[in-house]
N, C-alpha and C positions, 0 to 999 in steps of 0.2 A: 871543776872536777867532773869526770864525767863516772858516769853509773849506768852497766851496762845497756853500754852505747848511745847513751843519752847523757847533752850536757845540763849538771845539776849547779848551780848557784849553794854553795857551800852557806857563806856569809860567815858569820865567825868560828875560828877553829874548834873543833871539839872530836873528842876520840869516837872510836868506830863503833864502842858500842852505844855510845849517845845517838849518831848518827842512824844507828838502826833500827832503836827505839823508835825517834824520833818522825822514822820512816816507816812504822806500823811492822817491822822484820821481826817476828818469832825467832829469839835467840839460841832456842834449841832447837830450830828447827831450818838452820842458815849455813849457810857456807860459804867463804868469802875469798877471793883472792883478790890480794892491791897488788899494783904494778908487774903480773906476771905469778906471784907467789902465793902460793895456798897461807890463809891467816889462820893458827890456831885458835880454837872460843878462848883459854887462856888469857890471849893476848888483845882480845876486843877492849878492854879497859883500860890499855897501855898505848896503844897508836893514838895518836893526834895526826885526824887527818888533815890534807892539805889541798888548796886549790887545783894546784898539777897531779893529782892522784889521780889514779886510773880503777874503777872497781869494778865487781863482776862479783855479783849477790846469787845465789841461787837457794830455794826455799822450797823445800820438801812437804809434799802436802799426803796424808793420809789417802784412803777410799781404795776402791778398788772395782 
């Protein structure tokens, strides 16, 4: 799988909000597009990602 622009080693399938968890990604505070398309937060519980995905996370940080 690759994650923005970098190839990541998946290992076993799991949906995209496990994946973001599991990759320290603040879920209210993430935005995600697979393959081209904007992911609803909705829908992070319902993808099962895949080896051949493509992502592009972006994480909104407070301050000023």
């Amino acid at each position: 799988m690759r994650v923005n622009g970098q190839d990541i080693h998946l290992g076993e399938p799991c949906t995209l909000q496990t994946f973001l968890q599991r990759e320290g990604y603040p879920l209210d505070r993430v935005a995600v597009e697979l393959d081209g398309a904007i992911v609803p937060k909705s829908a992070f519980e319902t993808i099962i990602l895949k080896t051949c995905d493509r992502l592009e996370i972006v994480s909104f940080v407070g301050g000023g």
